[in-house]
GUBA-82966 format. One record per atom (N, C-alpha, C): z, y, x; residue number from 1; residue in three letters. Coordinates in Angstrom, 2 decimals, padded with zeros to 5 digits. Each point is the difference from the previous one (the first is absolute). Example, Ala and Ser with C-alpha at 12.3 -4.5 7.8 and 13.67 -1.06 7.14 Angstrom:
<rs>
        up     north      east   nupa   titor
    007.80   -005.69    013.19      1     Ala
    000.00    001.19   -000.89      1     Ala
    000.00    001.20    000.90      1     Ala
   -000.72    001.05   -000.35      2     Ser
    000.06    001.19    000.82      2     Ser
    000.73    001.09   -000.77      2     Ser
</rs>
This chain:
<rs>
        up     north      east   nupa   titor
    141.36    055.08    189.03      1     Unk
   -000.33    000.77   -001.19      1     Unk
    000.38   -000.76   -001.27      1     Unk
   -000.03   -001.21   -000.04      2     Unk
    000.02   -000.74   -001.06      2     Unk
    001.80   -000.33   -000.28      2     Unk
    000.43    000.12    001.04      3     Unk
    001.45    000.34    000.12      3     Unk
    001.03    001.07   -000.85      3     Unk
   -000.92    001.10    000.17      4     Unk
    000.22    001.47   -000.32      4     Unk
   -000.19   -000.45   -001.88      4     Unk
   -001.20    000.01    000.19      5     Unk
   -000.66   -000.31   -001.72      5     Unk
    001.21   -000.83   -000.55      5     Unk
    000.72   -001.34    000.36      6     Unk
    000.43   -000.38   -000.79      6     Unk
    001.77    000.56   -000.18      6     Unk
    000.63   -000.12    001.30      7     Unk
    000.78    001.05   -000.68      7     Unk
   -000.01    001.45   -000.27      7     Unk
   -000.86    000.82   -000.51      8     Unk
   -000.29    000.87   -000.44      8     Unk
   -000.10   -000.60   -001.83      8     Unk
   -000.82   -001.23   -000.07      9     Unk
    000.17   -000.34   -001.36      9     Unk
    001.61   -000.66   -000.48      9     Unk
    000.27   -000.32    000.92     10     Unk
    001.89   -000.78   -000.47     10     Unk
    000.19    001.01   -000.06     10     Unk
    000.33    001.45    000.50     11     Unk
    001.03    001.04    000.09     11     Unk
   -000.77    000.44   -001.99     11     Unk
   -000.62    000.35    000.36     12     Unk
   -000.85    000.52   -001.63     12     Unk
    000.27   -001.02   -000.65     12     Unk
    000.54   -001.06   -000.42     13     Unk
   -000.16   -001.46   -000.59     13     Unk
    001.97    000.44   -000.54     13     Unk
    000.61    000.34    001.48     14     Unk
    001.64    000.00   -000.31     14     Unk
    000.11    001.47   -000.62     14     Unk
   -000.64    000.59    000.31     15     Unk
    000.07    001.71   -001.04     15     Unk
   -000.05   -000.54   -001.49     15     Unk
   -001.09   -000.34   -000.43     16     Unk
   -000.86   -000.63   -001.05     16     Unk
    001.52   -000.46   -000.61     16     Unk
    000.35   -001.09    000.08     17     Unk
    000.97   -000.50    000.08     17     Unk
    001.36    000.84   -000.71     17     Unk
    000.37    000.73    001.19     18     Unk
    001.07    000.18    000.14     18     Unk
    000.23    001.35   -001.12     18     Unk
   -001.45    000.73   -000.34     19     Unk
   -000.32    000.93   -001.08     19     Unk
    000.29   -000.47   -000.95     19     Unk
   -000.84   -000.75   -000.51     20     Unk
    000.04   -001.20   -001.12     20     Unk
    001.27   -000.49   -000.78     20     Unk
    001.05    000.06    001.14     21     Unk
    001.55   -000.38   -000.64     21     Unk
    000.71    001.32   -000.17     21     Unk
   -000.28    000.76    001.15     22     Unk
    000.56    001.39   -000.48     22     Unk
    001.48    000.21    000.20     22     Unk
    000.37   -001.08    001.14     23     Unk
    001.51    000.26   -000.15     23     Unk
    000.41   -000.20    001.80     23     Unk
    001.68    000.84    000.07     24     Unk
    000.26    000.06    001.12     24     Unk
    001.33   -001.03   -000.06     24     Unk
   -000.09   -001.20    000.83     25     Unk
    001.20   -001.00   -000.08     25     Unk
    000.47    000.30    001.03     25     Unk
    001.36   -000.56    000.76     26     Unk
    000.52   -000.47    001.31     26     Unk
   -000.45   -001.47    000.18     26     Unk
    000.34   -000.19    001.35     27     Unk
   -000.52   -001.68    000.15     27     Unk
    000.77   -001.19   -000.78     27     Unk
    001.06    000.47   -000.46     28     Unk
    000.32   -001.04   -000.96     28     Unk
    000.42    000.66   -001.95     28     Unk
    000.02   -000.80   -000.62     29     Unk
    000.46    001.10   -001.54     29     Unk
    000.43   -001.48   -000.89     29     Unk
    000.84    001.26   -001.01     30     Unk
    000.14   -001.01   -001.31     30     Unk
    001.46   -000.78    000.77     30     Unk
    001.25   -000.30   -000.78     31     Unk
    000.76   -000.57    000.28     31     Unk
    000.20   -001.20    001.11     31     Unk
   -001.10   -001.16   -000.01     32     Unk
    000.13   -001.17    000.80     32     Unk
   -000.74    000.30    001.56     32     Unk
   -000.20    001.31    000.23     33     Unk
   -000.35    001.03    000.81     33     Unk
   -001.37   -001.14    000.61     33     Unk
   -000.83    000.15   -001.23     34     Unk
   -001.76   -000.88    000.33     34     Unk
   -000.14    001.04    000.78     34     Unk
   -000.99   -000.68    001.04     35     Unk
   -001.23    000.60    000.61     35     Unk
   -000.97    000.73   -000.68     35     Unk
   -000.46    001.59    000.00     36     Unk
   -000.80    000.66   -000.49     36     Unk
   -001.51   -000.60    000.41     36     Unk
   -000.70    000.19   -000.90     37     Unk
   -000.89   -000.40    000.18     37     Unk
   -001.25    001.37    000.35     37     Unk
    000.25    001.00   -000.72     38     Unk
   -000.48    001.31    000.45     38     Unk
    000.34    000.32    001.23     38     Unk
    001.71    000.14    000.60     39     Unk
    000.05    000.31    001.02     39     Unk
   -000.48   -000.89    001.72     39     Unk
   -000.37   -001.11   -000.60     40     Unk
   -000.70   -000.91    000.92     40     Unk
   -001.05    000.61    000.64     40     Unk
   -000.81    000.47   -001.43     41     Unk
   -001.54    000.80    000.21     41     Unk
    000.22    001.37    000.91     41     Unk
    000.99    000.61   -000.55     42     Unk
    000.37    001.14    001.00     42     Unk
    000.21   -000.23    001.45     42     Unk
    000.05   -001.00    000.43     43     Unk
    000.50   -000.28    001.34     43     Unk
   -001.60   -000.74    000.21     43     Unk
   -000.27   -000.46   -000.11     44     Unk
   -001.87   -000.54   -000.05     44     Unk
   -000.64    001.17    000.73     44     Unk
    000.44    001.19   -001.28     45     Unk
   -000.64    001.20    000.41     45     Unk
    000.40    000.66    001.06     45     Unk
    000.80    000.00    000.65     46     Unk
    001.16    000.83    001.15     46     Unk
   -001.12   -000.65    000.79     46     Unk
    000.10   -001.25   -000.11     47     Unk
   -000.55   -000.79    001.35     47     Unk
   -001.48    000.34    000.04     47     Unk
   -000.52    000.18   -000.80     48     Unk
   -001.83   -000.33    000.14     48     Unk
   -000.49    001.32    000.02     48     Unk
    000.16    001.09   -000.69     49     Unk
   -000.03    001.30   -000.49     49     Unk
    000.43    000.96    001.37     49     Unk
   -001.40    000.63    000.52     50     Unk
    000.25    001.14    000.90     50     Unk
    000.56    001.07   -000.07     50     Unk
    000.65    001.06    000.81     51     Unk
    000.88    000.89   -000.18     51     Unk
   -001.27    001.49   -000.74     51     Unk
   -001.07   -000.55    000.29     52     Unk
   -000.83    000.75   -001.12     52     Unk
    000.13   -000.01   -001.03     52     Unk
   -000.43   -001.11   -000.27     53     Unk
    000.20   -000.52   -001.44     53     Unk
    000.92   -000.25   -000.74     53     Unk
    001.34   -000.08    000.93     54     Unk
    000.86    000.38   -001.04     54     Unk
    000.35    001.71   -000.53     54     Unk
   -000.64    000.57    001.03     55     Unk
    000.06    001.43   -000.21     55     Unk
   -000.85    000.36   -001.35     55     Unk
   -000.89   -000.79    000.49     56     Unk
   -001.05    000.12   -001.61     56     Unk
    000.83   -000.33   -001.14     56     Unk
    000.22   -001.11   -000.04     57     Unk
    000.50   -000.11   -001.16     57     Unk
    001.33    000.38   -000.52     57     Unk
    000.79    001.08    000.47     58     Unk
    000.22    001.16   -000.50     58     Unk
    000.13    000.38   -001.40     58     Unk
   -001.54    000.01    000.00     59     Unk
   -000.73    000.80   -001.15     59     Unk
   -000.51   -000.63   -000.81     59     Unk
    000.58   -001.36   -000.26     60     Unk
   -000.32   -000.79   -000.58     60     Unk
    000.31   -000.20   -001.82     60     Unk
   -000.83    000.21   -000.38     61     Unk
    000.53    000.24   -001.96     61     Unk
    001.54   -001.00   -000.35     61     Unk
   -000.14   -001.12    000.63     62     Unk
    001.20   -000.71   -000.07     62     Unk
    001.47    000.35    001.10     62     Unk
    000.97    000.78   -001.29     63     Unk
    001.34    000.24    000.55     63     Unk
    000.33   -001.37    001.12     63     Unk
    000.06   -000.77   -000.73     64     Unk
    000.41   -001.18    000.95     64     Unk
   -000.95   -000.41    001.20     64     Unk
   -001.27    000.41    000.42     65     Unk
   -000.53    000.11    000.93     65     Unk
    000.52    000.75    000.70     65     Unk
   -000.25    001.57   -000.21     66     Unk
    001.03    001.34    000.76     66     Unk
    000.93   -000.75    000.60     66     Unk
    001.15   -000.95   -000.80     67     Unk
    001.16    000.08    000.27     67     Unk
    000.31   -000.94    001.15     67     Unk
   -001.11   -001.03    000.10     68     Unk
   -000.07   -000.93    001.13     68     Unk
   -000.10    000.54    000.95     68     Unk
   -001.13    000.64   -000.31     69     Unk
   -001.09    000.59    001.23     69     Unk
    001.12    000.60    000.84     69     Unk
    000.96    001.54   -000.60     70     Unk
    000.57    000.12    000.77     70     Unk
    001.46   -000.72    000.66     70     Unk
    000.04   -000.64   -000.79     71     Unk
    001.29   -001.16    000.24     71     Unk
   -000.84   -000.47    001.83     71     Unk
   -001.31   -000.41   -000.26     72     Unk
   -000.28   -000.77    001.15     72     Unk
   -000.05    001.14    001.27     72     Unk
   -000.52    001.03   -000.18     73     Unk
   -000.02    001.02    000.77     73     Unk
    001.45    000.62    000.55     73     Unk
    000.90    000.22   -000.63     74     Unk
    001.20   -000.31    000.69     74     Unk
    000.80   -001.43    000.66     74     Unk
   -000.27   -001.09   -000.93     75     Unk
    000.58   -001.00    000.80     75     Unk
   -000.95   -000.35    001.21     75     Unk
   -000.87    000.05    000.56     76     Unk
   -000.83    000.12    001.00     76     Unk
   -000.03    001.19    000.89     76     Unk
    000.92    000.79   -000.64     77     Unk
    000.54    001.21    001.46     77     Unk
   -001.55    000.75    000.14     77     Unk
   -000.58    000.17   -001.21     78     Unk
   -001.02    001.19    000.49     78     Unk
    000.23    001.45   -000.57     78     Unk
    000.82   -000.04   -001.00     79     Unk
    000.45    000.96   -001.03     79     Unk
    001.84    000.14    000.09     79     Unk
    000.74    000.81    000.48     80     Unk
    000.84   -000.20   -000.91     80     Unk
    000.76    000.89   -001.02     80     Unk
    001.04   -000.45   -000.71     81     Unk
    000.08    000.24   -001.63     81     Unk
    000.19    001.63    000.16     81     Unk
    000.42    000.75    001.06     82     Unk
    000.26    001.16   -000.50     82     Unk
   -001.86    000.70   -000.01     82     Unk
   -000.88   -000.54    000.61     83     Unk
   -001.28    000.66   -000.23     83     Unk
   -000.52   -000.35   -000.92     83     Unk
    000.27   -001.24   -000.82     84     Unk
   -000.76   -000.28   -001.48     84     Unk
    000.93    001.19   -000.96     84     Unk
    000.84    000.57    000.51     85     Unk
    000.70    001.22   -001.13     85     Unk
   -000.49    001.40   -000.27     85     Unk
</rs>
């Protein structure tokens, strides 16, 4: 249980987060092609974040949440792109 509780708080912790900046990167940006630091968090979230919960968050006030959420839901083969249309 105490398992559940805490990543349940990281996944809400990388939303939080990932709202907060409000933006959709690739894994690398910017000319010297750095490591994103947002898109790190997106992959945090792929990993920790249930196929519920990413369903939930959906509907999330933050575009760039939506946009993960379903980013992860297709790259995880539960969705694909012609049904998010």
């Amino acid at each position: 249980m105490l398992l559940a509780v805490s990543s349940c708080q990281d996944v809400d912790s990388l939303v939080s987060s990932i709202a907060k900046e409000n933006t959709v990167e690739c894994d690398v940006v910017g000319l010297a092609g750095s490591s994103s630091s947002i898109h790190k968090k997106f992959e945090k979230l792929k990993r920790k974040a249930s196929e519920e919960k990413l369903i939930e968050l959906t509907n999330h006030d933050s575009l760039a949440v939506v946009g993960y959420s379903l980013y992860a839901l297709v790259d995880k083969k539960l969705v694909t792109p012609d049904e998010l249309l």
